[in-house]
C-alpha positions as YAML, in Angstrom:
chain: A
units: angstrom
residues:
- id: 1
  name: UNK
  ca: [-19.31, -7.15, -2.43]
- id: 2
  name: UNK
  ca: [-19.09, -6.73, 1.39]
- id: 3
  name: UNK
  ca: [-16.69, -4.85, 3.20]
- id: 4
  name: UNK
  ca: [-13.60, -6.16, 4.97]
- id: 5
  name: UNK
  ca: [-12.01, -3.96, 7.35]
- id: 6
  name: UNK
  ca: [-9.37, -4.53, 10.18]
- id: 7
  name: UNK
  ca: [-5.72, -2.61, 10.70]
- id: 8
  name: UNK
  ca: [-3.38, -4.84, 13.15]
- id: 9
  name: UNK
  ca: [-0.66, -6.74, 12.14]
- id: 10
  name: UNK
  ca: [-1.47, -9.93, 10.43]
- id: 11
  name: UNK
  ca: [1.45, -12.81, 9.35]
- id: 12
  name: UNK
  ca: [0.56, -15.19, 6.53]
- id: 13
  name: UNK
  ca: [-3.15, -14.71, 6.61]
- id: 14
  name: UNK
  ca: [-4.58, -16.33, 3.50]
- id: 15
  name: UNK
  ca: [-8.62, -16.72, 2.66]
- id: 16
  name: UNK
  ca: [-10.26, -17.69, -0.50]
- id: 17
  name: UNK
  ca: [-13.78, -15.92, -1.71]
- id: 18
  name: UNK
  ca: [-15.21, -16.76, -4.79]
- id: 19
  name: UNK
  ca: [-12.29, -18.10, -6.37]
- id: 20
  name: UNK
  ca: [-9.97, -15.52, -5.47]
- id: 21
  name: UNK
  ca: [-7.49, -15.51, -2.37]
- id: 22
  name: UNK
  ca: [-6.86, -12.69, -0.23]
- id: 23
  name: UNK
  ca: [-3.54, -12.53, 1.08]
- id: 24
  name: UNK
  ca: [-2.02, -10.30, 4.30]
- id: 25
  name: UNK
  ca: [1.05, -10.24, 6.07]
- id: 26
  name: UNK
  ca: [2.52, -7.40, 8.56]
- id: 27
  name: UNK
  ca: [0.39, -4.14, 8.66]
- id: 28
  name: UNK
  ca: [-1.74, -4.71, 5.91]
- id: 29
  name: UNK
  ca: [-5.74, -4.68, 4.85]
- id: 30
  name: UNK
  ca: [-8.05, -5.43, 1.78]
- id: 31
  name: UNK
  ca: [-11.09, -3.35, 1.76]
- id: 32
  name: UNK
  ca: [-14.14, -3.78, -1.05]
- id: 33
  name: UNK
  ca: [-16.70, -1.20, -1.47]
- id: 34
  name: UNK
  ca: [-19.53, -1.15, -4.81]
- id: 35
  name: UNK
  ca: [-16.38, 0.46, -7.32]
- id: 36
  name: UNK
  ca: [-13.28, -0.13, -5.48]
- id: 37
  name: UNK
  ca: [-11.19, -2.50, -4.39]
- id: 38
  name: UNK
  ca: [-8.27, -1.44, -1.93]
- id: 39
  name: UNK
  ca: [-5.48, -2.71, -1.28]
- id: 40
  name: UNK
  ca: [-3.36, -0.84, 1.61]
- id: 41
  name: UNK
  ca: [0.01, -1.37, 3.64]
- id: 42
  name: UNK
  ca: [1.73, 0.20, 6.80]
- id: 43
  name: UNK
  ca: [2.50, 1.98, 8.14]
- id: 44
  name: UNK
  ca: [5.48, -0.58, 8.12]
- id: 45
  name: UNK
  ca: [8.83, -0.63, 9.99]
- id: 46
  name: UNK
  ca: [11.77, -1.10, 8.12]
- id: 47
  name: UNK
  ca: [12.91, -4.97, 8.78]
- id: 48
  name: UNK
  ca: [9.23, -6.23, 8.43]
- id: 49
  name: UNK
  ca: [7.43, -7.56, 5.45]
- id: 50
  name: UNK
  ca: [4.12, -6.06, 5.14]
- id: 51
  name: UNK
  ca: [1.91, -6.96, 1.72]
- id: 52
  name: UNK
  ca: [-1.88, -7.31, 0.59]
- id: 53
  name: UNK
  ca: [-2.62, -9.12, -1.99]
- id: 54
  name: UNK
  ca: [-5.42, -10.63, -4.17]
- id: 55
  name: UNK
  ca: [-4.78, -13.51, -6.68]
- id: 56
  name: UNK
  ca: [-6.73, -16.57, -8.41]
- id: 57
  name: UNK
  ca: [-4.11, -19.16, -7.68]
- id: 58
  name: UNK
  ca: [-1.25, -20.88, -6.18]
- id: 59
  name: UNK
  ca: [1.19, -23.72, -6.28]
- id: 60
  name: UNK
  ca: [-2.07, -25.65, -6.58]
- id: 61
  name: UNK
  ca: [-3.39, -23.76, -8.97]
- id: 62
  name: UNK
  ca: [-2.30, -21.92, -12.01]
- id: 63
  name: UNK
  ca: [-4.97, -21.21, -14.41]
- id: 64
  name: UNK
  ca: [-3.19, -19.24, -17.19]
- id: 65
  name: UNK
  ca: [-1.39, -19.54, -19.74]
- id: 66
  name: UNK
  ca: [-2.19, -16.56, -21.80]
- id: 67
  name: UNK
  ca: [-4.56, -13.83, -21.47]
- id: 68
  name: UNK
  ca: [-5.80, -10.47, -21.50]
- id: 69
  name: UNK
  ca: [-5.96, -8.42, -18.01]
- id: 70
  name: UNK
  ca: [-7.63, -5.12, -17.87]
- id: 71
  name: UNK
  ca: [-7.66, -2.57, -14.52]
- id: 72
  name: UNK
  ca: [-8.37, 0.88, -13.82]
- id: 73
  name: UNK
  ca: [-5.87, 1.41, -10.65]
- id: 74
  name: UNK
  ca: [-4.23, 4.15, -8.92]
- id: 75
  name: UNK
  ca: [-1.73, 4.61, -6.20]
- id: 76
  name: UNK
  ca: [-2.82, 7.22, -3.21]
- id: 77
  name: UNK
  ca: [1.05, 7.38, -2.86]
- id: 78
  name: UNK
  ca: [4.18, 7.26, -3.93]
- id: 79
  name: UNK
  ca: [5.54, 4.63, -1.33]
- id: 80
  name: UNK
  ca: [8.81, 2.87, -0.78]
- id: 81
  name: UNK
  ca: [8.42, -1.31, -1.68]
- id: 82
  name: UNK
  ca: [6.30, -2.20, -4.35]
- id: 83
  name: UNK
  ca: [2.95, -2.55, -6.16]
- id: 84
  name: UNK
  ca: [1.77, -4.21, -9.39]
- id: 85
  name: UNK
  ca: [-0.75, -6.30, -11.36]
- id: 86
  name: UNK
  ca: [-0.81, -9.02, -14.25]
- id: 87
  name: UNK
  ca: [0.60, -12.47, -14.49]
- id: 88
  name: UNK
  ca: [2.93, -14.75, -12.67]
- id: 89
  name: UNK
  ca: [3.87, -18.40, -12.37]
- id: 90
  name: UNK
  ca: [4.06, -17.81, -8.64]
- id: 91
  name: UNK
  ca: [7.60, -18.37, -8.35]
- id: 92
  name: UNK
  ca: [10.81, -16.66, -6.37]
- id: 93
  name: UNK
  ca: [13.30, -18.75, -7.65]
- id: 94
  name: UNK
  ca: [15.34, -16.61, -10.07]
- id: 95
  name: UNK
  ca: [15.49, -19.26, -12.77]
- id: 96
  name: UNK
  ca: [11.76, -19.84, -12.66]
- id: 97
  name: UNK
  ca: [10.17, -16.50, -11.57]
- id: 98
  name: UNK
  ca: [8.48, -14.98, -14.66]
- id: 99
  name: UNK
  ca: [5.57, -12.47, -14.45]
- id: 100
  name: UNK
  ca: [3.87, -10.56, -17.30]
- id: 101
  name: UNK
  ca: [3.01, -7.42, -15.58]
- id: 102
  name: UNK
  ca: [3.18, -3.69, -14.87]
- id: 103
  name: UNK
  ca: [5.48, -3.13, -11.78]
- id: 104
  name: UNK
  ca: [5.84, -0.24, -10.08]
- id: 105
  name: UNK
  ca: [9.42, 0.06, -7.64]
- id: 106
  name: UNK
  ca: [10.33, 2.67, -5.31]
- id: 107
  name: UNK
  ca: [13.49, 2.92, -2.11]
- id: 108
  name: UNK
  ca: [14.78, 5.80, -0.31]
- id: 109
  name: UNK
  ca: [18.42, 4.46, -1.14]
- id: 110
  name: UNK
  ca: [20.10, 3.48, -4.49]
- id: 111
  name: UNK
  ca: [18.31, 1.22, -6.60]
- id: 112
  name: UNK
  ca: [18.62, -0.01, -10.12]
- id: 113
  name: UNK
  ca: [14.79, 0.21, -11.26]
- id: 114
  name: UNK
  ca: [13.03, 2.83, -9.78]
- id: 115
  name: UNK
  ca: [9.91, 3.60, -11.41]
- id: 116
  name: UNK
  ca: [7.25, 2.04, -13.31]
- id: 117
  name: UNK
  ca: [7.84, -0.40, -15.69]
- id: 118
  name: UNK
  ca: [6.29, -3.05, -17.97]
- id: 119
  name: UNK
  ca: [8.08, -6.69, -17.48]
- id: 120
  name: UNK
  ca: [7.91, -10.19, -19.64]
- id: 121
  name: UNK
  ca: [10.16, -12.37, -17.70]
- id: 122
  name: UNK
  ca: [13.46, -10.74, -16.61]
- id: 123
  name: UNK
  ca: [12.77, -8.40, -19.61]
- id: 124
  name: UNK
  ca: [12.33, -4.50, -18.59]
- id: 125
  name: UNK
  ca: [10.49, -1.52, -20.41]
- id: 126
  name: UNK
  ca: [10.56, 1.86, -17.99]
- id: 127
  name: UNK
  ca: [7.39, 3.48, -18.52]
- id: 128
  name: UNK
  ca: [8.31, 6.61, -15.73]
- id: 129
  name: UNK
  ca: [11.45, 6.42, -14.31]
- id: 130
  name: UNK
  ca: [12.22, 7.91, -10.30]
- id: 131
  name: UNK
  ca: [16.32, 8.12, -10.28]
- id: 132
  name: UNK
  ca: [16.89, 10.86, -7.97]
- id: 133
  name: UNK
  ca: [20.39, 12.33, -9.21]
- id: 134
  name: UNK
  ca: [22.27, 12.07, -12.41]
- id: 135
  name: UNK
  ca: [24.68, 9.14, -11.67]
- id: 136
  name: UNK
  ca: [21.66, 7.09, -11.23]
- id: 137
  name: UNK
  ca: [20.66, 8.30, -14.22]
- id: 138
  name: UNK
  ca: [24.07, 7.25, -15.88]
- id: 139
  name: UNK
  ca: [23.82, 4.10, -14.14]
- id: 140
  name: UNK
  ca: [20.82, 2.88, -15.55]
- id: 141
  name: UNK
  ca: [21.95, 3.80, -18.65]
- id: 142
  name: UNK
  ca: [25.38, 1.71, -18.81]
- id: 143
  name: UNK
  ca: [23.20, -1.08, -17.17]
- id: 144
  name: UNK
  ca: [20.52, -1.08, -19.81]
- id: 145
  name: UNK
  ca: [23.54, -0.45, -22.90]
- id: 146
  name: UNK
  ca: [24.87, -3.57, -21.44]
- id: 147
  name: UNK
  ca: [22.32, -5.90, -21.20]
- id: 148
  name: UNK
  ca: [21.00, -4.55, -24.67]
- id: 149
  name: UNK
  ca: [24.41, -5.80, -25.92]
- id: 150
  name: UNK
  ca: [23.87, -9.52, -23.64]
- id: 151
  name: UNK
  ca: [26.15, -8.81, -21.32]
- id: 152
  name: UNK
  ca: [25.83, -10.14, -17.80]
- id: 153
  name: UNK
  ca: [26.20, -7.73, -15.16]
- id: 154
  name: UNK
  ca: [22.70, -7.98, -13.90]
- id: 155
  name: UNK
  ca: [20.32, -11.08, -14.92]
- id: 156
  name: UNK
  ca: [17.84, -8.63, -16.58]
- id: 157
  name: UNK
  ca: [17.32, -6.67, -19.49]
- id: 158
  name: UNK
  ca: [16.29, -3.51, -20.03]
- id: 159
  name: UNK
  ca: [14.71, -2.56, -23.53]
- id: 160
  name: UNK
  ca: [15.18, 1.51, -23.50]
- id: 161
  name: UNK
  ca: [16.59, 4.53, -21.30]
- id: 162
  name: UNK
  ca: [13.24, 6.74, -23.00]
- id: 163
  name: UNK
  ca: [10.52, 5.90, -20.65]
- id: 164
  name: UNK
  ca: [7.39, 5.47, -22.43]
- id: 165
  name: UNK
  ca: [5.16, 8.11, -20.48]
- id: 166
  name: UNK
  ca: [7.78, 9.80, -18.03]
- id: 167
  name: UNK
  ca: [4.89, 12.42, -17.31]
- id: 168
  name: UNK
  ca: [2.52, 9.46, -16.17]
- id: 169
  name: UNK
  ca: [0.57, 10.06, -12.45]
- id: 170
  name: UNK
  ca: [0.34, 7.17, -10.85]
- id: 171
  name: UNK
  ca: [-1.66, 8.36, -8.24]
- id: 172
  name: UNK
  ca: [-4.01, 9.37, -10.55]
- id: 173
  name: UNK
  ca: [-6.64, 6.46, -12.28]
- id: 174
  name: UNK
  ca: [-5.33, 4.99, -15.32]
- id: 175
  name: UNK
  ca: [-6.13, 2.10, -17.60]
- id: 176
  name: UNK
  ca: [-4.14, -0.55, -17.83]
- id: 177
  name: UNK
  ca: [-4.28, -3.63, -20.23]
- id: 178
  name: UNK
  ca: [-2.37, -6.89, -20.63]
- id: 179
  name: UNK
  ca: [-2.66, -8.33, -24.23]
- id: 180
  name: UNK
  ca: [-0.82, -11.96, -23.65]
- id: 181
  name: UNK
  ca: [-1.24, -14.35, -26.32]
- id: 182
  name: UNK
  ca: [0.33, -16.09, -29.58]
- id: 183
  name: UNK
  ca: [3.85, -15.91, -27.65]
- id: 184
  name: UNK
  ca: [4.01, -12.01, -27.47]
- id: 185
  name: UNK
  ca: [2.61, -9.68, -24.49]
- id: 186
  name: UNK
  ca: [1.02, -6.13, -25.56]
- id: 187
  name: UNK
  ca: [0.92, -3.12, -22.60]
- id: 188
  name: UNK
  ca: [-1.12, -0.51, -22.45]
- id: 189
  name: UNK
  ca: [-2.03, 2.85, -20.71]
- id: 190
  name: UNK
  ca: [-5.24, 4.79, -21.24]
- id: 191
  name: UNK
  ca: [-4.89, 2.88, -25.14]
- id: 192
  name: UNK
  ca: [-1.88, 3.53, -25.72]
- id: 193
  name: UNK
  ca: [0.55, 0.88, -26.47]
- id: 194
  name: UNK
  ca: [3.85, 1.46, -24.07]
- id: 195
  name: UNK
  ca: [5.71, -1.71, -24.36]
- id: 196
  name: UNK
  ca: [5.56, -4.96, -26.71]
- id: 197
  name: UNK
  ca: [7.45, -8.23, -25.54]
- id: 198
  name: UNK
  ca: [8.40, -11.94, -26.74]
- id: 199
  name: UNK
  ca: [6.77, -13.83, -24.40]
- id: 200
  name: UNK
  ca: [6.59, -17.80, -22.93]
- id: 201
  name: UNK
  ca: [3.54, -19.74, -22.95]
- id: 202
  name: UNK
  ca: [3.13, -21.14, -19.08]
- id: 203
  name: UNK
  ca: [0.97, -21.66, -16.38]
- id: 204
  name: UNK
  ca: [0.41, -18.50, -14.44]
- id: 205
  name: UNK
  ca: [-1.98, -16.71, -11.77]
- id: 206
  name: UNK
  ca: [-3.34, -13.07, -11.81]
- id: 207
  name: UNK
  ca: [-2.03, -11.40, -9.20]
- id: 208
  name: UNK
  ca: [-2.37, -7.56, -7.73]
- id: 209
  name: UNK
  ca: [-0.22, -6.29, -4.85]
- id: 210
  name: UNK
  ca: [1.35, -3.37, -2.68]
- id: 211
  name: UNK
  ca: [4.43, -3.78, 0.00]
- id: 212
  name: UNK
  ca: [6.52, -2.84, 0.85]
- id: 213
  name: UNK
  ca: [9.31, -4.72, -0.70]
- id: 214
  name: UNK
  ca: [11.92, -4.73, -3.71]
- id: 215
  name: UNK
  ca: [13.55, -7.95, -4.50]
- id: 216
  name: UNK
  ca: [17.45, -8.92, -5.38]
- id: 217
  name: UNK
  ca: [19.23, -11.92, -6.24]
- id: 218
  name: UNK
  ca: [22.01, -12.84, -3.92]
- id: 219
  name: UNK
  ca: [25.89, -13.97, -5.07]
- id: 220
  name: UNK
  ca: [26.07, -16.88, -3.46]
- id: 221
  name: UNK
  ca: [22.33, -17.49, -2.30]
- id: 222
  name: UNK
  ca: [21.68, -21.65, -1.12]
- id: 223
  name: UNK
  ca: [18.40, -21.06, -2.03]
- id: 224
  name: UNK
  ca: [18.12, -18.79, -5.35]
- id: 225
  name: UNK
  ca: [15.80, -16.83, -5.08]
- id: 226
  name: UNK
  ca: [14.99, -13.08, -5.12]
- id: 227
  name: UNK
  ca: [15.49, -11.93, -1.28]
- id: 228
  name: UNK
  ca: [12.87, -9.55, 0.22]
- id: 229
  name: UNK
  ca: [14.63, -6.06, 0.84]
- id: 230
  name: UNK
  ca: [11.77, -4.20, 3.03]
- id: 231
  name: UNK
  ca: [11.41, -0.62, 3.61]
- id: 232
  name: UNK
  ca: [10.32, 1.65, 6.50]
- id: 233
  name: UNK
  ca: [7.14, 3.47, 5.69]
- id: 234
  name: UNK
  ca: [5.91, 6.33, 7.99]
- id: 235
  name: UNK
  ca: [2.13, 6.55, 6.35]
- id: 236
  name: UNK
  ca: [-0.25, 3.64, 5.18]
- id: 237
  name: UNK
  ca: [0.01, 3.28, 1.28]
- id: 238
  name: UNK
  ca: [-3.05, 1.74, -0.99]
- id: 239
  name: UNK
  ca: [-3.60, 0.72, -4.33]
- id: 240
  name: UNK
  ca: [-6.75, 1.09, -5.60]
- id: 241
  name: UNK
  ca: [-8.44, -0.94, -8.24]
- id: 242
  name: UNK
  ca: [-11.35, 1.04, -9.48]
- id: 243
  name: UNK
  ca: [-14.94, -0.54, -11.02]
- id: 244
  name: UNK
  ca: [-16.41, 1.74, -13.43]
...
């Protein structure tokens, strides 16, 4: 593979390369070297979206509808927004949107899901969780009772309070594996199975991103969808996707 380099600030830039399409907006860059691919973002101010991104699809093109997905990745830090990698139907609107994916999710202020989780739809199983003081911890905890019991106070759910691997370093290289198929979606870390989900058979992409983002729905929203809620980041961020 050849290199790509280039910092600046880029909006919207999209390019296809054999079959997959690269993806920058804000202060972002995808590099490739022989055994890794990186993805990196920022540094990014705090009311701009900045995000690099690699996928096989779009609204033209969906190619999956099950699957397996395997990665060795690490993060080189901890960063506020987001990162992940798996499926998606390539959708914001909140009563379409539904990825099968490991997410990671990280603000400086309060905020519901911080960590690293496995999701199926709006379905939620932490694998480390981040709250910073006990009456997030608490919160989390009524939220996830609740929805457990199918109550709406958020439009998620959230299958445990016991992370799965609180001890896991993400900036450290893992392997992670997507087992979608027969209506159920498998995840695991380094072989170990962290999180098992009911899941829909539909057309989807493979996706793999940092940004520096976290998403909400809106009360009251014209357009529902989940709304971009970007993050000031003082230091570029990258997520690497390793080839062994």
């Amino acid at each position: 593979m050849q290199t790509r380099r280039g910092n600046g600030i880029v909006y919207g830039e999209e390019v296809e390369a054999s079959g997959w399409r690269l993806r920058r907006n804000g202060v972002a860059r995808i590099e490739f070297s022989d055994h890794v691919m990186r993805l990196c973002m920022g540094p990014t101010e705090a009311l701009y979206y900045s995000n690099a991104e690699i996928s096989d699809g779009g609204f033209d093109k969906l190619p999956h509808s099950s699957g397996v997905l395997e990665v060795n990745a690490r993060l080189t830090r901890l960063h506020y927004g987001s990162a992940g990698w798996g499926f998606w139907n390539y959708s914001m609107r909140i009563d379409m949107s539904y990825p099968v994916w490991f997410i990671y999710l990280n603000t400086p202020g309060p905020y519901l899901l911080r960590g690293f989780f496995a999701q199926t739809g709006n379905v939620f199983t932490p694998i480390r969780l981040d709250h910073r003081d006990r009456w997030e911890r608490l919160y989390f905890r009524l939220v996830a009772a609740l929805t457990r019991l199918g109550m709406p106070l958020v439009p998620i759910r959230i299958t445990s309070t016991r992370p799965a691997m609180q001890d896991l370093d993400l900036t450290k290289p893992h392997n992670y594996r997507i087992e979608w198929k027969h209506g159920e979606a498998k995840y695991y870390i380094d072989g170990k199975l962290v999180a098992r989900h009911t899941a829909k058979q539909l057309q989807t992409r493979v996706d793999i991103w940092i940004d520096n983002a976290v998403y909400e729905p809106r009360r009251g929203d014209p357009g529902r969808v989940y709304r971009h809620v970007t993050m000031e980041n003082r230091e570029e961020a990258c997520l690497e996707i390793i080839h062994l």
